[in-house]
Biotite code that builds the C-alpha atoms (Angstrom):
import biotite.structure as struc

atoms = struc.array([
    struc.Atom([-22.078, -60.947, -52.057], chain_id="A", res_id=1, res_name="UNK", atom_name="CA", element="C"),
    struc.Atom([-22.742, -64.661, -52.393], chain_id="A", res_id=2, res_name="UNK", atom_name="CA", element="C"),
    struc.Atom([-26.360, -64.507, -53.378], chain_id="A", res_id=3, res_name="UNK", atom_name="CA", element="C"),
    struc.Atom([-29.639, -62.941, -52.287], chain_id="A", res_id=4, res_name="UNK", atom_name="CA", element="C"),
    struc.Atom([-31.922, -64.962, -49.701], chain_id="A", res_id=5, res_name="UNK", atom_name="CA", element="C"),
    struc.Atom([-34.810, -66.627, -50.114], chain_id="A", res_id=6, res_name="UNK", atom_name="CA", element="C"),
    struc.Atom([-37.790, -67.401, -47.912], chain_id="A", res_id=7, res_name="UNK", atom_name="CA", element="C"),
    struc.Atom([-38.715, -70.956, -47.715], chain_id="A", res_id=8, res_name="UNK", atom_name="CA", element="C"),
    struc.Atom([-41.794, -69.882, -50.027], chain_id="A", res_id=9, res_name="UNK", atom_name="CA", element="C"),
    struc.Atom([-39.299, -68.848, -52.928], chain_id="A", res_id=10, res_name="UNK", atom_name="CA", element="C"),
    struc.Atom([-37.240, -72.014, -52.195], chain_id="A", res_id=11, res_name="UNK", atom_name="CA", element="C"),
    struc.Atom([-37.318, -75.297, -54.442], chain_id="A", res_id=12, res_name="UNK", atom_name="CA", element="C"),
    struc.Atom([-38.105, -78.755, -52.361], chain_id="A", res_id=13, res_name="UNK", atom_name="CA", element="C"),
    struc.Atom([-34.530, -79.231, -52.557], chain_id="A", res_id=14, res_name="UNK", atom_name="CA", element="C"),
    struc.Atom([-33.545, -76.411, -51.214], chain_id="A", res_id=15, res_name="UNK", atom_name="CA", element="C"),
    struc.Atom([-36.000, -76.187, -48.340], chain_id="A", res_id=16, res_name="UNK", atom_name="CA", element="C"),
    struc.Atom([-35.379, -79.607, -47.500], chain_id="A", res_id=17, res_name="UNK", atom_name="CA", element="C"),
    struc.Atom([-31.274, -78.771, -47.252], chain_id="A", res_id=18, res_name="UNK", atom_name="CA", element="C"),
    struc.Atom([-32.085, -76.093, -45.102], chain_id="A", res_id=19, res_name="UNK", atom_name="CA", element="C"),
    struc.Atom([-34.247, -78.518, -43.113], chain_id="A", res_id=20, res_name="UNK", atom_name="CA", element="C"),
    struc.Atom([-31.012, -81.205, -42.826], chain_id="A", res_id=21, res_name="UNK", atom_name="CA", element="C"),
    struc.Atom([-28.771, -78.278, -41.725], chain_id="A", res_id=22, res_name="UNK", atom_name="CA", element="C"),
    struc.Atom([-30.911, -76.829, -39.309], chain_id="A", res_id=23, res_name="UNK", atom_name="CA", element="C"),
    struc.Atom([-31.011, -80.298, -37.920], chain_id="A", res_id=24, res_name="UNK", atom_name="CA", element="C"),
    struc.Atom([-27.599, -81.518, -38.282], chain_id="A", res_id=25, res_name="UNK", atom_name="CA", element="C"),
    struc.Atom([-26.794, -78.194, -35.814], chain_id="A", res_id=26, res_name="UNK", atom_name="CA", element="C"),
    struc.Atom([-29.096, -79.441, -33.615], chain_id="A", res_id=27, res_name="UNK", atom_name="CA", element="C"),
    struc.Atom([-28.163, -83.207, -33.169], chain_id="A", res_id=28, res_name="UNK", atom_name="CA", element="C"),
    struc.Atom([-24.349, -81.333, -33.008], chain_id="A", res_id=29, res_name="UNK", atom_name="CA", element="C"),
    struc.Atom([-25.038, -79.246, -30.247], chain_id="A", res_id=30, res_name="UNK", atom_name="CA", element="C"),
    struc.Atom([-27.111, -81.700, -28.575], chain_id="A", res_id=31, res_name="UNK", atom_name="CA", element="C"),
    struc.Atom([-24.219, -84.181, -28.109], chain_id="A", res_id=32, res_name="UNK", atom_name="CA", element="C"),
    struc.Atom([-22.019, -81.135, -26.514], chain_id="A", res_id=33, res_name="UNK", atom_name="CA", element="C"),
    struc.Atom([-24.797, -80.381, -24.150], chain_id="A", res_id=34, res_name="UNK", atom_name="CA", element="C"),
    struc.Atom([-24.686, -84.215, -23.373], chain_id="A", res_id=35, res_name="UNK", atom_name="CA", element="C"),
    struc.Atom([-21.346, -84.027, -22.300], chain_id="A", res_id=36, res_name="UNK", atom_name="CA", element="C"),
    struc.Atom([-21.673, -81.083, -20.226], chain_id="A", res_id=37, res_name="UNK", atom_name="CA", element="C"),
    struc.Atom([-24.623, -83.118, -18.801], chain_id="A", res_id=38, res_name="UNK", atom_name="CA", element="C"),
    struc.Atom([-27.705, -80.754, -19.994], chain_id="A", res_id=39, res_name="UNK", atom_name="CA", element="C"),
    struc.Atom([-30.510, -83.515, -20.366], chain_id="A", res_id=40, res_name="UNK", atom_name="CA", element="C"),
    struc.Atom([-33.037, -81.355, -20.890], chain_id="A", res_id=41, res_name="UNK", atom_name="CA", element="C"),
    struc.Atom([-31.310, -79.359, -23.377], chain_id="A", res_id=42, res_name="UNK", atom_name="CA", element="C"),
    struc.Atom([-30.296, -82.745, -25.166], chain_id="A", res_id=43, res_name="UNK", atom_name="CA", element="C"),
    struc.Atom([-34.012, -84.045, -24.812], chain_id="A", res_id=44, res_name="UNK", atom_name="CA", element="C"),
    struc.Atom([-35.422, -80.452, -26.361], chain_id="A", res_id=45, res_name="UNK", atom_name="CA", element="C"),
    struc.Atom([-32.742, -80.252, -29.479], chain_id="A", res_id=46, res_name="UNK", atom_name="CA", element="C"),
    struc.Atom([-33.007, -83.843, -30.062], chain_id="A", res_id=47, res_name="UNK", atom_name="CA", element="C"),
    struc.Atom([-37.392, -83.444, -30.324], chain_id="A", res_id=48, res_name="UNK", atom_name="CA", element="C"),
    struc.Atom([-37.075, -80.197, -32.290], chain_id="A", res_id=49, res_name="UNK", atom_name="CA", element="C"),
    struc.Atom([-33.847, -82.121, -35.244], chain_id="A", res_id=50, res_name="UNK", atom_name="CA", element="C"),
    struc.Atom([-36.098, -85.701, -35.482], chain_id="A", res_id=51, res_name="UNK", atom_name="CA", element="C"),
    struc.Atom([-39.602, -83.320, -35.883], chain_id="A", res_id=52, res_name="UNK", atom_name="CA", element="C"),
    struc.Atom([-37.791, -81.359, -38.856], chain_id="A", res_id=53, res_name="UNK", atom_name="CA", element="C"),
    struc.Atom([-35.999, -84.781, -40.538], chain_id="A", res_id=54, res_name="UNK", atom_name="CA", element="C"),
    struc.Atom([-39.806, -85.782, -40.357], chain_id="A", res_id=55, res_name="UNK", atom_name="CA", element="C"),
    struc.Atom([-41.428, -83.058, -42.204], chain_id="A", res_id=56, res_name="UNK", atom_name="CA", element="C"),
    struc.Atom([-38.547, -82.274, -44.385], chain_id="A", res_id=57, res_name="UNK", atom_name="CA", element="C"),
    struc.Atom([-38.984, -84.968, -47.176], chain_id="A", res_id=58, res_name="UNK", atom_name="CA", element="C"),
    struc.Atom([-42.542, -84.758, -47.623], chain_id="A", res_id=59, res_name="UNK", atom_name="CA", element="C"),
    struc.Atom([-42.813, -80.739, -47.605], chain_id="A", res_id=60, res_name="UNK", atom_name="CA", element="C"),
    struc.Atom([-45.904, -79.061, -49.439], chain_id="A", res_id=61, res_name="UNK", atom_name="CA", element="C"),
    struc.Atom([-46.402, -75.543, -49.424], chain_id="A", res_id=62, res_name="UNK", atom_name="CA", element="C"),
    struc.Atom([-49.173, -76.357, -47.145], chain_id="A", res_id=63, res_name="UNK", atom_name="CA", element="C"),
    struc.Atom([-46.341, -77.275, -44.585], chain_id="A", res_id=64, res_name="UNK", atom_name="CA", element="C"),
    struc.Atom([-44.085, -73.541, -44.566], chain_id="A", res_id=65, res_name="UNK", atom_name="CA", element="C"),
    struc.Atom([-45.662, -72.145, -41.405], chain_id="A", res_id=66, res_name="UNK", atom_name="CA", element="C"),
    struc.Atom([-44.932, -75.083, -39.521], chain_id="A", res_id=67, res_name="UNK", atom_name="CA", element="C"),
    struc.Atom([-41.050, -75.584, -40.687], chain_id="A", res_id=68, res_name="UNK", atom_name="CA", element="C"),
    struc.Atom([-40.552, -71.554, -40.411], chain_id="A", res_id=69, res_name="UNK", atom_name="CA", element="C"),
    struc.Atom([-41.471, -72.021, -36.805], chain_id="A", res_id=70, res_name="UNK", atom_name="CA", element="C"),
    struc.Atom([-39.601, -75.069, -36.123], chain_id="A", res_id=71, res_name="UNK", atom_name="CA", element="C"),
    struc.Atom([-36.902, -74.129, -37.888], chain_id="A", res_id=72, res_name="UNK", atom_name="CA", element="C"),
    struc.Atom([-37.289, -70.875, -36.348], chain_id="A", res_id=73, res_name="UNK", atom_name="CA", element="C"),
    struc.Atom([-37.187, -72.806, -32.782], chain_id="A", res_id=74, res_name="UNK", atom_name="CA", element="C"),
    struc.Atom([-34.291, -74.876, -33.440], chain_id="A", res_id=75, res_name="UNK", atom_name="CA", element="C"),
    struc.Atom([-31.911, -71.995, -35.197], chain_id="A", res_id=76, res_name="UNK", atom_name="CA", element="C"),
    struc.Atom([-33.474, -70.265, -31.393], chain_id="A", res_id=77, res_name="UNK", atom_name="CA", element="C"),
    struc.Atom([-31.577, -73.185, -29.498], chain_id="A", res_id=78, res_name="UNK", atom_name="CA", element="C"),
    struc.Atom([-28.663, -73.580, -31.569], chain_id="A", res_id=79, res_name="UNK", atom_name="CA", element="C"),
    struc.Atom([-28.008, -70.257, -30.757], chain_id="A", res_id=80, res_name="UNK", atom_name="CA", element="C"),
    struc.Atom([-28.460, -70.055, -27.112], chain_id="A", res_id=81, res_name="UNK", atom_name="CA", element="C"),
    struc.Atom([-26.252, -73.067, -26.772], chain_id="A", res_id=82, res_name="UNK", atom_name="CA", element="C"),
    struc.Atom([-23.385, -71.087, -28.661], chain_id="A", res_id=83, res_name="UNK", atom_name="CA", element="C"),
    struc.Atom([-24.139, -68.074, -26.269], chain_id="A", res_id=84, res_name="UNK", atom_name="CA", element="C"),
    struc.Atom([-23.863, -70.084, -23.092], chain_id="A", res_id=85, res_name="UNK", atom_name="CA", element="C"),
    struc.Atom([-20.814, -71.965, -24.397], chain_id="A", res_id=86, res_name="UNK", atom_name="CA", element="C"),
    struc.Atom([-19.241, -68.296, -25.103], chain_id="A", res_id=87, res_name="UNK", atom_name="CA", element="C"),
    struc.Atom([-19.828, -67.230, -21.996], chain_id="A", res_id=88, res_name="UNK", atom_name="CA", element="C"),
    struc.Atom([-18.461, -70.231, -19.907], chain_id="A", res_id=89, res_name="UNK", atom_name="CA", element="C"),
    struc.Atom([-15.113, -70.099, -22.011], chain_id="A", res_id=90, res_name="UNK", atom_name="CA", element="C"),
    struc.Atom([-14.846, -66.047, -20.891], chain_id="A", res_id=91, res_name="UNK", atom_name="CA", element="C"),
    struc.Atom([-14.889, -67.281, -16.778], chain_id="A", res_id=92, res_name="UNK", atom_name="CA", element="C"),
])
């Protein structure tokens, strides 16, 4: 087993804000796919959710952990029903 989680409460600043980057990186990732299947919306959505995490992730306070567990909640959300639909189109 690599390691136990943490929530972002147990988490240093470092490591929240790494989460933060990845979370985002995914989403700025998928976005471009979706842009080349022509999904604007989808594009638009991911691209709001990625730049509002890269702006909260370098100045996070404990203050701040509801509102990065719920966007980071959001974008993991859309990451993941981007993989689903891609899944699905590669099974017709």
């Amino acid at each position: 087993m690599p390691g136990t989680s943490k929530t972002l409460n147990e988490m240093t600043l470092i490591e929240r804000s790494s989460l933060l980057q990845t979370v985002a990186d995914a989403l700025e990732a998928t976005a471009d796919e979706a842009g080349e299947d022509g999904d604007t919306r989808f594009v638009l959505n991911s691209m709001c959710i990625a730049n509002t995490i890269r702006g909260i992730s370098g100045d996070l306070a404990q203050r701040d952990l509801i509102v990065a567990e719920l966007l980071l909640a959001q974008g993991i959300m859309l990451v993941h029903q981007f993989s689903n639909r891609m899944r699905r189109r590669a099974r017709h």
